[in-house]
N, C-alpha and C positions, 0 to 999 in steps of 0.2 A: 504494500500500500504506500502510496507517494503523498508525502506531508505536503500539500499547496497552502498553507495557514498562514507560512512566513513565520510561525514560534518556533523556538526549538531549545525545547525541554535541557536546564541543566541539573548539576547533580543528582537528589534525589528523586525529581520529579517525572510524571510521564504525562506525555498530552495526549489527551481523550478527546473524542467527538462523543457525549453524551445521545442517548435517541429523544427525539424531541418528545415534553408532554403532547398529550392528545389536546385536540382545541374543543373538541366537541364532548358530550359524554355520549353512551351508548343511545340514551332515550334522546337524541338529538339538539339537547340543552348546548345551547354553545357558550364556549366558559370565559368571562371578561378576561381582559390583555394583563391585567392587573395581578389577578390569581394565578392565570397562564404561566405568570416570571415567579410567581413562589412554588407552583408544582416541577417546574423546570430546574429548580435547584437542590429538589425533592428527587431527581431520577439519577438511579443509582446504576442503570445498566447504558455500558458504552462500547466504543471500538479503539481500542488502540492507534493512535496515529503514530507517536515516536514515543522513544524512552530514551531517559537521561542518561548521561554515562557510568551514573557511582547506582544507581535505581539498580534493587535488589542484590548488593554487593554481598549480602552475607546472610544468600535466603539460597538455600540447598536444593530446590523442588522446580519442577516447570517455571520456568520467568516469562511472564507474558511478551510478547512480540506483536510491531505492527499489523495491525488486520484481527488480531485478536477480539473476538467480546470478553468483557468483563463486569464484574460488579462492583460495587463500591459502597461506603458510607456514604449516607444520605447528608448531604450538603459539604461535602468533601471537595476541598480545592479551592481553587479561584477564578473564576467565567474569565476568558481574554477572545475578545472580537479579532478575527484571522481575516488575512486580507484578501480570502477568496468571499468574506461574508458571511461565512460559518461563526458560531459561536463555540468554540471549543471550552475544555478546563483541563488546569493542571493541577493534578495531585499529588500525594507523596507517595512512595511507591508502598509504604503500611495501608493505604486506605484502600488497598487496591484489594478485596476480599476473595472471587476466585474466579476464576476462568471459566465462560463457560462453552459447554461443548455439543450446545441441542441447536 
């Protein structure tokens, strides 16, 4: 997967493209812009874009890699606007909870 963001994650961080909240709910309610940006910092599942270089330096197990999904702690990191548009976030490579493989 090719970072176009223009960030690029250092020591322990790794940059995420988060999946976006839903704008709608199921029954059609469409959800104000408002609440939209508080469940958006509420989602926990992302794709890996880059990892930092020191990120998981003395974790023994699978180290997630770009194109990766993952999970995370819920409001984990810091939102940084990329210069393709995208809203990505960068976290610490602890909040990163586990890979997933479905």
């Amino acid at each position: 997967m090719q970072n176009e963001s223009g960030i690029t994650p250092i020591e322990y961080k790794i940059l995420v493209l988060p999946d976006e909240a839903k704008k709608q709910t199921l029954g059609g309610i469409i959800i104000p812009e408002t609440v939209n940006e508080m469940r958006q910092a509420q989602e926990v599942k992302a794709t890996v874009i880059e990892v930092g270089g020191n990120a998981f330096a003395d974790f023994k197990g699978k180290i997630p890699e770009p194109g990766d999904r993952v999970t995370m702690n819920k409001y984990a990191g810091i939102d940084a606007d990329g210069k393709d548009g995208r809203k990505y976030r960068l976290v610490n490579d602890k909040e990163i909870a586990a890979i997933i493989n479905f």
